[in-house]
N, C-alpha and C positions, 0 to 999 in steps of 0.2 A: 558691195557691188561685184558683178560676176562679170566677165569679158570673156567674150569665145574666141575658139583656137583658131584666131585668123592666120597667124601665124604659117601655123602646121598646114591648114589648107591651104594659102599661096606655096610652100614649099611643096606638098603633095601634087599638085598641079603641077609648080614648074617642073617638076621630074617627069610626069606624064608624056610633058611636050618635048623635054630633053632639050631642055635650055641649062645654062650653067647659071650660078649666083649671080660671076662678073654678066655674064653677059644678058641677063633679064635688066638685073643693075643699071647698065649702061643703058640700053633702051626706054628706063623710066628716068633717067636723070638723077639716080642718086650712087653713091658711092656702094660698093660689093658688103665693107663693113656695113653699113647701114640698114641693107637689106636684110645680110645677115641675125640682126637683130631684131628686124621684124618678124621673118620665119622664128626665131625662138621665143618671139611672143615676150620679147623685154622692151619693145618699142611701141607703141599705136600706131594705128595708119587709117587715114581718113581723106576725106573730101575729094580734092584733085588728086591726088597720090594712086588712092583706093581705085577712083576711075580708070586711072593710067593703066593702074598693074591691071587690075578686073581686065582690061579690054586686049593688053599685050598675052595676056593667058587665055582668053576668049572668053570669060565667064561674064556673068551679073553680077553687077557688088554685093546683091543681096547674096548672091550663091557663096562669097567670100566671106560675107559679113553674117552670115547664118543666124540668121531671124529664129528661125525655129530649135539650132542649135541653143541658143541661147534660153529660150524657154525649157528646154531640157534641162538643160545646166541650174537655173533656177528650181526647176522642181525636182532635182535629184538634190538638191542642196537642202529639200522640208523631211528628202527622208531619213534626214542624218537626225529629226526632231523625236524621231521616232523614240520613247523610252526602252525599249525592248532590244536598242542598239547604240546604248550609252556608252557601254563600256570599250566600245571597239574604239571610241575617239577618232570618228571620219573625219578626214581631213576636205573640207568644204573645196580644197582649190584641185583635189586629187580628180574630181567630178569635169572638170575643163579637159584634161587628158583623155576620160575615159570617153567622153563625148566626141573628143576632136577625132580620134584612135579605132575604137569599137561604138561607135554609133548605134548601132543594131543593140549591143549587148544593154547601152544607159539604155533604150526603149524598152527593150526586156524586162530590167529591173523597175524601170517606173509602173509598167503595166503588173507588176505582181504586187509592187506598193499599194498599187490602189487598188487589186484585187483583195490585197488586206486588210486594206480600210475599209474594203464592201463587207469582210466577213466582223470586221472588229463593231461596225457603225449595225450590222444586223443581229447580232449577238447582243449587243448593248439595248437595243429597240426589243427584242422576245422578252431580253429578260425581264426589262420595265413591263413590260406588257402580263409578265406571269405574276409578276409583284404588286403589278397597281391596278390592271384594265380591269374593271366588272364583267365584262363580258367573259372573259378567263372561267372568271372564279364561279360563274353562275353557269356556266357552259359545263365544268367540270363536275359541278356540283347534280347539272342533270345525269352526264353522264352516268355517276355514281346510283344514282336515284334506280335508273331501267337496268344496270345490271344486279344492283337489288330486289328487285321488281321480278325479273327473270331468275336469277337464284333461286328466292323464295318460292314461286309456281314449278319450279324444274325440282322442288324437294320434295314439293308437295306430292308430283305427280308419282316420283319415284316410292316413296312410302305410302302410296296411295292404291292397293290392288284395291280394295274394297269401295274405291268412288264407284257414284253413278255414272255412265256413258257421258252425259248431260254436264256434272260436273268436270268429268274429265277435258272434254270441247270448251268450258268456259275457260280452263288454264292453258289449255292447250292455245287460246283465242290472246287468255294474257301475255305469252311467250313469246309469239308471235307479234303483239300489238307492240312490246317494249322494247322485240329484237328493231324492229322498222323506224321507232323512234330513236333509239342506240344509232342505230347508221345515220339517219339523218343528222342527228346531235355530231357525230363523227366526222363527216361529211364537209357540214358547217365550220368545225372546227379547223381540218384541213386547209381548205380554202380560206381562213380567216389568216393561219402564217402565209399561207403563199400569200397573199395579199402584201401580210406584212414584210414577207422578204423582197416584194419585188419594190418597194416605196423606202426603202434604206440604204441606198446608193452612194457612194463617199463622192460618185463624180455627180454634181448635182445638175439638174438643167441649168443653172447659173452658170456655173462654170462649163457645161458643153460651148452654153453662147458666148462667154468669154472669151474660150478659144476661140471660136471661129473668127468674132470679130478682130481679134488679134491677129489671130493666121492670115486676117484678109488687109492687113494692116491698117483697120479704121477705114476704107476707101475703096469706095464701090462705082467706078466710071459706069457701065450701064442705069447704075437709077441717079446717081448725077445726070444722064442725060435725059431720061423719064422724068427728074422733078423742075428742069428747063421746060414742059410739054404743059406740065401740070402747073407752071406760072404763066404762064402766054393762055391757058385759060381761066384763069382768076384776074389777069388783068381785064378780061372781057367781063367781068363784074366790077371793074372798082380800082382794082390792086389788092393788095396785100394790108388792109385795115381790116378790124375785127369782123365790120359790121358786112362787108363787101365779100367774106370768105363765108361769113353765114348765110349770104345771099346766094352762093355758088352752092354748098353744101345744103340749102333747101332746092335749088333748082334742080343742080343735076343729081342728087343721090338721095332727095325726100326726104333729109335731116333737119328737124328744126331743132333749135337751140331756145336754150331758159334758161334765165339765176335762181338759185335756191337760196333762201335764208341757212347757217348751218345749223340751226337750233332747231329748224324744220328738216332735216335731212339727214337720211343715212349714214355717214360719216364713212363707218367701212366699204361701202361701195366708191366713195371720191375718191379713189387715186389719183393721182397729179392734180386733186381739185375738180375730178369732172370725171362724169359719168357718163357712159354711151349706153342706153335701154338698146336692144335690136328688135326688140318685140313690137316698140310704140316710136321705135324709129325717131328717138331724140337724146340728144345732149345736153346733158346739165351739168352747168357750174356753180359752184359755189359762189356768193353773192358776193365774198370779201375777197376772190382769185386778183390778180394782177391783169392788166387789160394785154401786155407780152405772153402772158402763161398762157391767158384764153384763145389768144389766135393763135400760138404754136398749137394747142392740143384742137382747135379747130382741123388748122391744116393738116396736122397729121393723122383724123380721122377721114379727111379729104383724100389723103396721099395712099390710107390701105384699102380707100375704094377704086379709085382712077388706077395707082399703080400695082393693084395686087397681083397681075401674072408678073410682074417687073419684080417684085416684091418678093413671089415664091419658088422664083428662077435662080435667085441666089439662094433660096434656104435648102435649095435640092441636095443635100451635100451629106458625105458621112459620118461628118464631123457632129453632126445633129441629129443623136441618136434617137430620144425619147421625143413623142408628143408636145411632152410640158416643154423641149425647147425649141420646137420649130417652132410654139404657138410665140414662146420670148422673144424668141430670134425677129419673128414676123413684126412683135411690137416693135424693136428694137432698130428694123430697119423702114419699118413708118414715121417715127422719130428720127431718121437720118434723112429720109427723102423730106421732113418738115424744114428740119434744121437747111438742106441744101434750096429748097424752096424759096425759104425767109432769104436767106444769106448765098445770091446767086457765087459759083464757084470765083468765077472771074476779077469780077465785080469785089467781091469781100476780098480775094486776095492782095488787088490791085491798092484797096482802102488801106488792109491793112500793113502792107507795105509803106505805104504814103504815109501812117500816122505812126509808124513803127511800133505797131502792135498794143498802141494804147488801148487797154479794152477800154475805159472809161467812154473816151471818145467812140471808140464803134458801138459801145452801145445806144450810144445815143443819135449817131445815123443811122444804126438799121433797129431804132427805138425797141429794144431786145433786152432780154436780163443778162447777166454777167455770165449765170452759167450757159446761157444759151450759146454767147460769145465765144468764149473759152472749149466750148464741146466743138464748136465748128472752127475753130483754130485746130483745133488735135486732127484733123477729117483731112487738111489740104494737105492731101501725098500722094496729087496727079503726078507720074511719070514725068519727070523734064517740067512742070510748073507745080514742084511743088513749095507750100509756105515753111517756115521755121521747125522744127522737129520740134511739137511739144510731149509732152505725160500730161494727162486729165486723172483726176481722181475728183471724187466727192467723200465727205463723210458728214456724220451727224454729231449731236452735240458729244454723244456718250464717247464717241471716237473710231464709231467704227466705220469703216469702208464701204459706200454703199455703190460706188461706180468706177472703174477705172480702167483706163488703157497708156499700160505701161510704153516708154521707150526700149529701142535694143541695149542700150548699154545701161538704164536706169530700169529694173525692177521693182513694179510696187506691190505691195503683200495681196495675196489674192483672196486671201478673208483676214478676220480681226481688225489688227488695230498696227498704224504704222509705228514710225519714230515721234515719240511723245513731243520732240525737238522739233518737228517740221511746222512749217510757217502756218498749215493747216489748221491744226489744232490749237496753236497763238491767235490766230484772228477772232476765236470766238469769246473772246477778251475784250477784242475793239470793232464789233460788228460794223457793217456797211463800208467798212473802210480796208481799202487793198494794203497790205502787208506783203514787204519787199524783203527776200531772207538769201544770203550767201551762204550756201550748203558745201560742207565739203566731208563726203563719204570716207569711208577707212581704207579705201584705195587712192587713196589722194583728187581722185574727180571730181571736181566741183560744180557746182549747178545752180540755179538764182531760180529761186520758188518762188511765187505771188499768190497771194489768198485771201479771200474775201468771203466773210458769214454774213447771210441775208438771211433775213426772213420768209422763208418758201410758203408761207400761207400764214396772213396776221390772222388772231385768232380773235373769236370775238371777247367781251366782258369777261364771260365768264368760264373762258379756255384758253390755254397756254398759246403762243404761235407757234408753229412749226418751223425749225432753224436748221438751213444746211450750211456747209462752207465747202467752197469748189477751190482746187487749185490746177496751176500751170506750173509745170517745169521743164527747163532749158537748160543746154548746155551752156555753161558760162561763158568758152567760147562765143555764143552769138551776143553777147553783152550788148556789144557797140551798135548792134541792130536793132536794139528795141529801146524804149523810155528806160524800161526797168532799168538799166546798165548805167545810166547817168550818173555819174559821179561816184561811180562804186570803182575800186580800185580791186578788181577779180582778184588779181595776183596777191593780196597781203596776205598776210600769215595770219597777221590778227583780228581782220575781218570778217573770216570764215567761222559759220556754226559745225565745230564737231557735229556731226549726224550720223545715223546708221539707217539700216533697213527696219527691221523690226528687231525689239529686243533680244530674242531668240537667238535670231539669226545675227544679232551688231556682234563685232568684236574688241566694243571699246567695253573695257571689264571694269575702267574705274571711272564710267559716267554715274553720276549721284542721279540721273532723274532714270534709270534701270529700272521698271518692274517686272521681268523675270531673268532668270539665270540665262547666258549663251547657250547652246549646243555645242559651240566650238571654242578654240582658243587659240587657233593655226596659226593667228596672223600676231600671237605676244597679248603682252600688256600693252592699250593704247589709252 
């Protein structure tokens, strides 16, 4: 677990304003020693404290609590994984300094990591490409063919005083015919790497939309209040039932809707079980979809026609370089105006306060899937109402990571595979059933994980289903707020699951369920 230099920035500040330790101290209600310890970053500070100081220094907690800070400090901590800088033995915590310190320089250095990884990830793409692509070896093989070709008529001509005129214009015709094919072959060839250099990018359209929605912290107030616009007209059909939002989506945007058998149907075209034609202007679901699955992907083809200038007001940003991720982005945020459609902001928050955050039970009032619940639990982080600070992840059976929006102080891996330890990949042992786990990180932070594997598309006879598991994580701290916290005694010692980040990055060196070596070793034998 990585913590940013809150520290040093409230001390850098109070120097700014020229206030002394005692006398900030005194103005927040705590003792000069106490503070003092917080500037050296051997104490946490949070909740009311964090506001107090934030507001006696004039800042934004977030400006205290550096959001973005912290994502640096996590991703200068992958480039310690680098093999090319084994030997130097970085020290993962050196990284909180350099961020809190020289800011500018950690962005320096991350920007040339991943200008390394552009050149290491398109090196690695040529070279497969010289090794295996047909297209290479038959491209080269012309090549060689017309400079052949041209050789042999350029020997001819030269030892040739005694040709006819006639013959001579037909070599002359071949020189020329192979030099034009030569260039085009050439030509072709060219433009086949640039192709390939420009599709080898180490920062992927995935990860562009990662960030953003990170940076944006999961929560978008203008299409929160576009997809309040876009429910006040679907009640004018019905409500929010399958049948009543297919009535809306044939009415106002000429979409009709069908089930498919899957035996009868493309398969690679059903993403989340359903297909949008634009050409024949219809949606089709698979016949065995969940009747929750079907109205979310209803509404949220509903939400990227109604709210697309809403939609692409947020994606105007430069955080979203390429094409491929404004097109994600734009998914991404159709899928959040769905989720805020289904599950009015207020309304879900108010419920799940009142049930203390049982998903079971909200699922079953806003009759929704678990992941659906859980993704709009991670979302409420309105200003001044917002719900419980969760982390969303998803992964799939093999274990890899297929969604996630991590917390400020909890980090979750941004590709691969997490802590083999986490509640996540144990639920898929007792599917349909929520799995309650007391985490406690190598920094001593503890956390209460919940996870549940469902079945994201039953398959039919004669095909496998499709299995995801979603999880929620929380500060242990909010225990006493939610069901999860029942009876669980946060503080024991021997309650808590050793866990780490990823095994790379853990620094517990004698866990038995390890499948690969650390990078680091800063923090001892744990």
């Amino acid at each position: 677990m990585v913590h940013a230099p809150i520290g040093f920035k409230i001390r850098t500040r109070r120097k700014e304003l020229g206030f002394t330790q005692a006398a900030l101290a005194k103005q927040a209600g705590i003792s000069a020693s106490y503070l003092n310890l917080i500037e050296a970053d051997k104490r946490s500070v949070g909740g009311g404290l964090l506001q107090t100081i934030a507001g006696l220094l004039d800042v934004e907690s977030d400006t205290l609590t550096g959001r973005a800070e912290r994502r640096l400090i996590d991703s200068l901590r992958e480039v310690a994984a680098e093999p090319i800088l084994q030997h130097l033995r970085l020290d993962p915590d050196a990284a909180i300094d350099l961020v809190g310190r020289h800011p500018e320089w950690a962005r320096a250095l991350l920007a040339l990591h991943r200008a390394f990884r552009d050149s290491v990830h398109t090196t690695a793409a040529l070279s497969d490409r010289l090794n295996r692509d047909p297209f290479l070896g038959e491209t080269v093989h012309k090549i060689l063919t017309h400079i052949t070709a041209i050789r042999s008529a350029s020997e001819i001509l030269d030892e040739g005083d005694t040709l006819a005129p006639e013959q001579q214009q037909r070599f002359h015709g071949i020189i020329s015919g192979e030099s034009g094919k030569l260039s085009e072959t050439a030509q072709a060839l060219a433009a086949y790497f640039d192709r390939a250099n420009t599709e080898t990018r180490a920062l992927t359209p995935t990860d562009e939309v990662d960030d953003f929605l990170i940076e944006s912290g999961n929560h978008f107030p203008r299409l929160e209040d576009a997809a309040d616009r876009l429910r006040r007209q679907l009640d004018k059909y019905g409500g929010l039932n399958p049948q009543s939002c297919a009535d809306y989506l044939k009415a106002e945007h000429g979409v009709t809707t069908r089930s498919v058998l899957p035996a009868q149907a493309e398969l690679a075209r059903y993403r989340n079980q359903s297909w949008f034609d634009a050409e024949s202007r219809t949606l089709s679901f698979l016949e065995n979809i969940s009747m929750s699955t079907r109205r979310f992907q209803i509404v949220r083809l509903a939400a990227s026609f109604a709210l697309e200038e809403a939609i692409g007001a947020e994606t105007e940003t430069a955080q979203l370089v390429s094409s491929e991720a404004q097109l994600l982005a734009r998914r991404a945020l159709s899928s959040y105006c769905a989720s805020a459609v289904i599950f009015p902001y207020d309304t879900f928050l108010e419920t799940a306060v009142a049930l203390r955050y049982d998903t079971d039970i909200l699922r079953q009032r806003f009759d929704a899937s678990f992941e659906q619940v859980c993704h709009r639990l991670a979302t409420l982080r309105r200003p001044g109402g917002e719900g419980l600070p969760f982390a969303f992840m998803r992964a799939d059976p093999a274990g890899y990571i297929t969604k996630r929006y991590p917390l400020p102080q909890l980090a979750l891996p941004a590709h691969g595979h997490g802590c083999p330890l986490w509640a996540i990949y144990q639920s898929f042992q007792t599917p349909n059933r929520i799995i309650r786990q007391l985490a406690e990180f190598p920094d001593g932070s503890r956390y209460i994980l919940i996870a549940r594997a469902e079945t994201k598309r039953p398959g039919a006879f004669h095909e496998p289903p499709v299995q995801r598991s979603v999880m929620l994580a929380f500060d242990a701290l909010h225990a006493d707020s939610t069901v999860y916290g029942d009876g669980l005694d946060v503080r024991a010692a021997t309650l808590a699951t050793p866990v780490g980040p990823a095994c790379r990055l853990c620094v517990r060196t004698r866990c038995q369920h390890r499948s690969d070596e650390p990078i680091v070793e800063s923090l001892g034998k744990r």
